[in-house]
C-alpha positions as a printed Julia matrix, in Angstrom:
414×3 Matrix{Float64}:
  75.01   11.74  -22.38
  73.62    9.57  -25.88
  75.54    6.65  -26.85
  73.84    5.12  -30.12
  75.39    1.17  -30.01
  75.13   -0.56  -33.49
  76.91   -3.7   -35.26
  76.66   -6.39  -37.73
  77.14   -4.12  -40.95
  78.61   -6.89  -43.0
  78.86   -4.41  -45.27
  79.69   -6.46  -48.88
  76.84   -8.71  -48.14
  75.23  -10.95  -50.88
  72.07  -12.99  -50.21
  72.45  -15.99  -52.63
  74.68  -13.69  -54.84
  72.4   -11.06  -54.98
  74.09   -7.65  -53.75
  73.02   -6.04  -50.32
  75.11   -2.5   -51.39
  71.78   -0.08  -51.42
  70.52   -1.54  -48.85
  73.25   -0.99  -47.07
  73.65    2.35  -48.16
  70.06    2.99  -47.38
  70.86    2.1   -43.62
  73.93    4.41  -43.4
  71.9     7.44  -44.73
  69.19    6.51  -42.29
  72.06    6.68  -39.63
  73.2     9.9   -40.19
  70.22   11.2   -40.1
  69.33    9.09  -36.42
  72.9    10.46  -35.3
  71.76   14.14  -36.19
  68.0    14.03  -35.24
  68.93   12.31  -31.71
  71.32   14.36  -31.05
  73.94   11.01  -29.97
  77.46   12.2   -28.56
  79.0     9.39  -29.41
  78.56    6.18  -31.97
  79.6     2.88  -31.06
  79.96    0.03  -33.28
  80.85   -3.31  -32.04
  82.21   -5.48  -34.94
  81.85   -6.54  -38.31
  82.17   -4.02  -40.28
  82.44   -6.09  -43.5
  80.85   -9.17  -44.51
  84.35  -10.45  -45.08
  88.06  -10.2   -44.31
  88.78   -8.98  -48.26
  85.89   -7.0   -48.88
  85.0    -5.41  -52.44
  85.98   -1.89  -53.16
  82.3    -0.87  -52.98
  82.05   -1.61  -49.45
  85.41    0.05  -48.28
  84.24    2.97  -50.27
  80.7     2.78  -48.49
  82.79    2.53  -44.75
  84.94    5.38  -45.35
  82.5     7.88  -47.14
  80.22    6.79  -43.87
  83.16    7.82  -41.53
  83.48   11.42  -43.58
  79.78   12.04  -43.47
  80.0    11.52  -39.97
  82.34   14.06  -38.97
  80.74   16.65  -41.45
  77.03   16.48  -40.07
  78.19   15.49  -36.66
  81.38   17.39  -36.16
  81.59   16.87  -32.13
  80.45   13.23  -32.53
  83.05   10.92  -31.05
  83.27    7.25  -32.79
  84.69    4.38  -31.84
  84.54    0.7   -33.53
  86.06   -2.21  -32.9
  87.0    -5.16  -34.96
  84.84   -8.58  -35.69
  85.59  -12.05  -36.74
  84.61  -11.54  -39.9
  86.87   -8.03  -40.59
  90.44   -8.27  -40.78
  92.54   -6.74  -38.22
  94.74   -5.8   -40.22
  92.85   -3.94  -42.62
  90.63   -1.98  -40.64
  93.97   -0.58  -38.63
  95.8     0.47  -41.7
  93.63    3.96  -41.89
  94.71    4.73  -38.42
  96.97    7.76  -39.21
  93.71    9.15  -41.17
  91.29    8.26  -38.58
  93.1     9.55  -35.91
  93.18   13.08  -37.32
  89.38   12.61  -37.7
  89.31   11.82  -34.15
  87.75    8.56  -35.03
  88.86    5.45  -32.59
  89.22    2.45  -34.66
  90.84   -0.77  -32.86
  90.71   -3.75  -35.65
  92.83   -6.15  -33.11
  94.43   -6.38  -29.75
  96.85   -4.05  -29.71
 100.25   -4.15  -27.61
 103.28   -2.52  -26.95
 106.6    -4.02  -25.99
 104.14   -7.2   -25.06
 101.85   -5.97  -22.84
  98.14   -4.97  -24.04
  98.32   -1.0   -25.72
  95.9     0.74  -23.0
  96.47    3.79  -24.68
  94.46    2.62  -27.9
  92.29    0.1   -25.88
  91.01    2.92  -23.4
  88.62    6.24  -25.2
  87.33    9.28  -23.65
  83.63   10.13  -24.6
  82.71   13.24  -24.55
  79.41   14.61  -23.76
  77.63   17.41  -24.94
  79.3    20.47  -23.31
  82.57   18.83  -24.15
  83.74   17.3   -20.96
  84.27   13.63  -20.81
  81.56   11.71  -19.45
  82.29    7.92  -20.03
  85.59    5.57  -20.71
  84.85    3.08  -22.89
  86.97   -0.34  -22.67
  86.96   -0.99  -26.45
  88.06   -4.84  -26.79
  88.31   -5.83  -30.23
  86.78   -9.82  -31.56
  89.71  -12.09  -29.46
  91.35  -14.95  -31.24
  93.28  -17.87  -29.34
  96.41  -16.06  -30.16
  95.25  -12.87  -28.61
  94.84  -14.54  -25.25
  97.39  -14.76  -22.47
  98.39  -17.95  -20.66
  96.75  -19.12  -17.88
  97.11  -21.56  -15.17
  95.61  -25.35  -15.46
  93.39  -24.21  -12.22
  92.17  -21.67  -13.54
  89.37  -23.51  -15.41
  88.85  -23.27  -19.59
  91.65  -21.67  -20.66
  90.11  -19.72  -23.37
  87.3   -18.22  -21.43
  89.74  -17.43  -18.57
  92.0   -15.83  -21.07
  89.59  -13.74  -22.55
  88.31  -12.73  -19.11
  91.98  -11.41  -18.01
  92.01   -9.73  -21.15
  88.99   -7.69  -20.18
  89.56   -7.24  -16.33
  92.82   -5.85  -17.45
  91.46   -3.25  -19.74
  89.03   -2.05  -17.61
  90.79   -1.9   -14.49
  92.65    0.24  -16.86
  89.37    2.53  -17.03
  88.77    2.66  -13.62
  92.02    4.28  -12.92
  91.63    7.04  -15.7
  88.25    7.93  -14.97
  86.88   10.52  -12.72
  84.01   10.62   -9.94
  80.84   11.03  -12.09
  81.83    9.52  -15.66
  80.5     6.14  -16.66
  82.89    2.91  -17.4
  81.33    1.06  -20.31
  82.65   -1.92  -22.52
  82.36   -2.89  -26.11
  83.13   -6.42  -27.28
  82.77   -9.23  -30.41
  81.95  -11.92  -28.88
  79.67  -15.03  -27.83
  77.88  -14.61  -24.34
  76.04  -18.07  -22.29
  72.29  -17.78  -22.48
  71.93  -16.05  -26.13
  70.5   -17.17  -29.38
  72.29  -17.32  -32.69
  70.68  -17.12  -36.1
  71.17  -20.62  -37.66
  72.07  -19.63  -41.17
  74.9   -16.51  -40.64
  76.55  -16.68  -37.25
  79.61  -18.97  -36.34
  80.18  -20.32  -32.81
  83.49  -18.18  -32.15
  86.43  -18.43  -29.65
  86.18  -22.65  -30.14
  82.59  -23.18  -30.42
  79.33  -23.42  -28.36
  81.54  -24.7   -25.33
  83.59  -21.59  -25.25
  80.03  -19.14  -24.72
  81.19  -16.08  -22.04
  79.91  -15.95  -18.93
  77.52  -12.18  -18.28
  79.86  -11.66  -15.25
  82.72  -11.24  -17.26
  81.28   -7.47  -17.05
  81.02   -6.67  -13.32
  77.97   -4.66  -11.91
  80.34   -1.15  -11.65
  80.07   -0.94  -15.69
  77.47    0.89  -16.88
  76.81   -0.4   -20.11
  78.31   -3.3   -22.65
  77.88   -2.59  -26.26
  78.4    -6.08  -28.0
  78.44   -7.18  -31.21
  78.16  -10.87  -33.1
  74.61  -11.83  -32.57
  72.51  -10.38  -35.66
  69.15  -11.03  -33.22
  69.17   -7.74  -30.89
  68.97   -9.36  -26.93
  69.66   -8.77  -23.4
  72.39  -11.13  -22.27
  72.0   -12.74  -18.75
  68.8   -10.49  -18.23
  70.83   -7.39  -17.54
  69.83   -4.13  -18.69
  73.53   -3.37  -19.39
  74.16   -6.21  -21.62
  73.25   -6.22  -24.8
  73.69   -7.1   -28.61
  72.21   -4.16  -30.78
  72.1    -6.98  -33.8
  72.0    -6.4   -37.36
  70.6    -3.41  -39.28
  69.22   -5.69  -42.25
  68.45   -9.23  -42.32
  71.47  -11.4   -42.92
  69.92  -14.66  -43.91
  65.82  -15.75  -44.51
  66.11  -17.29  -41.25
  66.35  -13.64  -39.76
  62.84  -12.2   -41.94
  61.26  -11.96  -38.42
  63.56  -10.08  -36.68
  63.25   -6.66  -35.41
  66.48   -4.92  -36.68
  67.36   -1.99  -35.14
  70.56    0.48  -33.32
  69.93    1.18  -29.39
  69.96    4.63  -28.09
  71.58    4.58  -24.49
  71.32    7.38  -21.82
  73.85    7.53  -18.78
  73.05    9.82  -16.23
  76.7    10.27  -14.61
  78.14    7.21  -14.02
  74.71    5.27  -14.48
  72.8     3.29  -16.99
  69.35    5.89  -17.44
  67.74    4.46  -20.17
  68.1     1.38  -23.37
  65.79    2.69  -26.3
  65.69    0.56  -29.24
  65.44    2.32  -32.37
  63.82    0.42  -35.42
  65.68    0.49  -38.32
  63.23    0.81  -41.58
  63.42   -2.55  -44.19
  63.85   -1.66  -47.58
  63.34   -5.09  -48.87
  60.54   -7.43  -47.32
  61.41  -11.47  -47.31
  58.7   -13.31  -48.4
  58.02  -17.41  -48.41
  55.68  -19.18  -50.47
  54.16  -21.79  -48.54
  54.09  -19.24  -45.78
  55.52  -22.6   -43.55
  56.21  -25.96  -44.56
  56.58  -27.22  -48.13
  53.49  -27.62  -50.91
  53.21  -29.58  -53.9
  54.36  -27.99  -56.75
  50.44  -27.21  -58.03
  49.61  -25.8   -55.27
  53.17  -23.15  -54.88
  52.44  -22.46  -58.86
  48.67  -21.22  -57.84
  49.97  -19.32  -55.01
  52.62  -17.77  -56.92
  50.7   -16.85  -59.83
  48.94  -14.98  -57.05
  51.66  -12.61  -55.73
  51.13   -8.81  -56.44
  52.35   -7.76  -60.12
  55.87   -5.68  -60.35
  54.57   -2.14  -60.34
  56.23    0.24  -63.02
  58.99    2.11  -62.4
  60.11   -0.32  -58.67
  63.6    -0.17  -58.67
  65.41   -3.78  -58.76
  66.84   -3.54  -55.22
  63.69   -2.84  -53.26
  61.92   -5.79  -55.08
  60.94   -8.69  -52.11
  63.54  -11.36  -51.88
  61.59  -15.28  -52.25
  61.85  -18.08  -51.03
  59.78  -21.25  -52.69
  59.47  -24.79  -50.39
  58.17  -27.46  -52.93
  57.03  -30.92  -51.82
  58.42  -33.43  -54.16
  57.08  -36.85  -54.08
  58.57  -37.66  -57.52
  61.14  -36.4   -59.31
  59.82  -33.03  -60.92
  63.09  -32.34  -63.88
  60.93  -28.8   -64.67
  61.08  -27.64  -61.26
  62.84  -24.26  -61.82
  61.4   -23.55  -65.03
  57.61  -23.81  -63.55
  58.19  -21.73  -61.14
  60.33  -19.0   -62.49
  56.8   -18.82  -65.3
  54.93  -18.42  -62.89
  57.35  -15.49  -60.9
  57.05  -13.93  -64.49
  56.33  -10.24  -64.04
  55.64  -10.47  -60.06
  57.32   -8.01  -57.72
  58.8   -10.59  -55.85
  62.43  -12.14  -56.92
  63.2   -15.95  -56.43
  66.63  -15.95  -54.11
  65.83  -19.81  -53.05
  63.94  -22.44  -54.49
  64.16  -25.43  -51.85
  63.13  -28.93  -52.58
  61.71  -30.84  -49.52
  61.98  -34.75  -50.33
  58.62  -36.49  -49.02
  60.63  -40.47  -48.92
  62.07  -42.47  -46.34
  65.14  -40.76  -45.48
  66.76  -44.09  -44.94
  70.12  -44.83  -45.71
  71.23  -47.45  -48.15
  72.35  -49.6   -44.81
  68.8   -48.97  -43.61
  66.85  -50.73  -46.86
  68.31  -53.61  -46.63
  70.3   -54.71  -42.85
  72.56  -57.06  -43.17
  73.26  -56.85  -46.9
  76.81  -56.15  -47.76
  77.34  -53.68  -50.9
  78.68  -56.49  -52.68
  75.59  -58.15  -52.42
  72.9   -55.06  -54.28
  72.99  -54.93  -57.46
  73.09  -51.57  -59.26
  69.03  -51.41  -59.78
  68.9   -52.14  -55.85
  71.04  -49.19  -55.27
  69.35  -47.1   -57.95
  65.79  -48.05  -56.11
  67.0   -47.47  -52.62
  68.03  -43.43  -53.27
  64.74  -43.19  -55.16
  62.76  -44.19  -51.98
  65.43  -42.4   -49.4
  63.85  -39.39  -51.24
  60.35  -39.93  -53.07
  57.25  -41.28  -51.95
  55.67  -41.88  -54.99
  56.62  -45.09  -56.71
  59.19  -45.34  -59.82
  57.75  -45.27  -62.89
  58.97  -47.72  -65.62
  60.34  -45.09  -67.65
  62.47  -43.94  -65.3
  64.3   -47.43  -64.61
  64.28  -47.65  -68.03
  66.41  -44.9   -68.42
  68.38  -45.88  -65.88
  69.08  -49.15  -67.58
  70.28  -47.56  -70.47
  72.74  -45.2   -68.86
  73.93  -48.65  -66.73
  74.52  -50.35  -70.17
  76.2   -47.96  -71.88
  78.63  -47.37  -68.73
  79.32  -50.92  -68.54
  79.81  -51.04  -72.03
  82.27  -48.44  -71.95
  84.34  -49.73  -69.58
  84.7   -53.24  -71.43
């Protein structure tokens, strides 16, 4: 049977306030079409939904008229998703009654009954394509501290051991409901030992770097782990088995060079066959001017003035997103306004202008050791930022203005 594994939607997205929605809705179209074309039996999607725990009626509307496309293209499709730490539990639960009649598994946050985990919800049936049930997935929802049972001081970290019991619990639960021949696999939110996070979106979950899950966590009789967090698609642990499918768009510049994409997984009876990544298509290229580094502002102005022209009739969304690095040795007050002249009628669209300060770096402390505040005056302050950021040396017009602002402060205040 096909399992297509995807996560990381953050659907609701802005980069730098600029809206992600067609992009977005460009991916979900693309997916119906994979589901269709690929003939997948069942869709799993492991976590973060939305981009945040109240997101904007747009991308509710966006989930939901996703989960009704589904079922009318795909009508024998099975789906299951499970809840991130960016979704609310809460929120993607409340639909249950409707998704249920859809036949659409949706588990937001560790459920339970009379105290003890809700195996009923926790446990799915996939079927394959002649209808009989060919895999139990162990969907396990994004764990928070208060999801976790107690454990004893020997047991080691008490958060990783917790989350571990979780998870043996629910899939010894799938061992005893499945039959000779159908696969046990696992979905999960979560941070695994050995993986790499993208700097700019991710948070270190479960109580930081510290807290990473072990790879055996998933013992060698599952046949696949569809996980979710992670927006850079990787094996975990070098398994096969393991995986994060990442994010379908770029969340951050940071991720420009990643290859986004959904994984198309083939169990042969109980076994892992096959992981085929899929590519997912970018709508919207991320561009950086200097290409690395930082430039002086004459330079990034030539280089700008150099991008391709806007070509008529582009729609706004599918215009490059751009990131500008300027060098600043002195103080440059018409920063912005250079460059957005020189961005005038290019394709590309300035998300991030970043200065990068060419001075010392050193603290106030560092100037001058051994100097107590009371000591500086207000110049030697004033001249001590300057140099923490500029190479270049003050001009005289500059502390003059300075002076003036010191003056009429001091006057003020007398």
């Amino acid at each position: 049977m096909r399992l297509l594994h995807t996560s990381d939607w953050h659907l609701g997205h802005t980069l730098y306030d600029t809206s992600r929605e067609a992009e977005h809705a460009a991916f979900l179209e693309w997916l119906l079409d994979t589901l269709e074309t690929q003939k997948v039996d069942a869709l799993l999607v492991a976590g973060d939904i939305f981009d945040t725990a109240n997101p904007s009626a747009e991308a509710q509307a966006a989930w939901y008229r996703f989960v009704a496309q589904a079922r009318i293209r795909c009508p024998k499709l099975d789906v299951v998703v499970i809840g991130g730490n960016h979704d609310s539990a809460a929120r993607l639960d409340a639909p249950d009654p409707l998704f249920a009649a859809l036949d659409v598994r949706v588990v937001g946050g560790l459920p339970k009954a009379r105290g003890s985990l809700d195996l009923d919800r926790l446990l799915v049936p996939l079927k394959n394509a002649q209808g009989k049930v060919g895999a139990w997935v162990a969907a396990v929802p994004y764990l928070r501290p208060a999801d976790l049972p107690l454990v004893s001081e020997e047991a080691g970290d008490k958060l990783i051991e917790g989350v571990r019991s979780v998870y043996a619990e629910v899939l010894e639960g799938a061992r005893a409901k499945r039959k000779p021949n159908q696969a046990l696999v696992a979905m999960g939110h979560c941070y695994m030992v050995g993986t790499e996070l993208s700097a700019l979106s991710e948070r270190k979950i479960l109580g930081g770097n510290q807290h990473a899950l072990p790879v055996d966590l998933f013992p060698e009789d599952m046949a696949y782990a569809a996980l979710g967090h992670l927006h850079k698609a990787q094996r975990v642990g070098g398994r096969e088995g393991v995986r994060y499918s990442g994010s379908p768009i770029p969340l951050s510049l940071s991720e420009a060079s990643y290859a986004h994409q959904v994984l198309l997984v083939e169990l042969d009876g109980a076994q892992l066959s096959s992981v085929r990544p899929l590519h997912v298509p970018r709508r919207v290229e991320i561009e950086r001017v200097p290409k690395r580094d930082a430039a002086t502002l004459d330079d990034v102005v030539q280089m700008l003035e150099a991008l391709p022209p806007l070509e008529e009739g582009t729609p706004d969304w599918r215009r490059p997103y751009l990131e500008v690095c300027v060098a600043l040795p002195r103080p440059e007050p018409a920063l912005r306004r250079r460059v957005e002249a020189a961005l005038e009628g290019k394709a590309a669209r300035l998300v991030k202008l970043t200065p990068a300060y060419t001075g010392s770096g050193h603290t106030l402390a560092d100037a001058r050791p051994g100097v107590s505040l009371k000591e500086r005056t207000p110049e030697d302050v004033f001249r001590a930022r300057y140099a923490r950021d500029y190479t270049e040396p003050l001009e005289p017009v500059l502390l003059e203005a300075f002076h003036s602002l010191l003056t009429q402060v001091q006057e003020d205040a007398s």
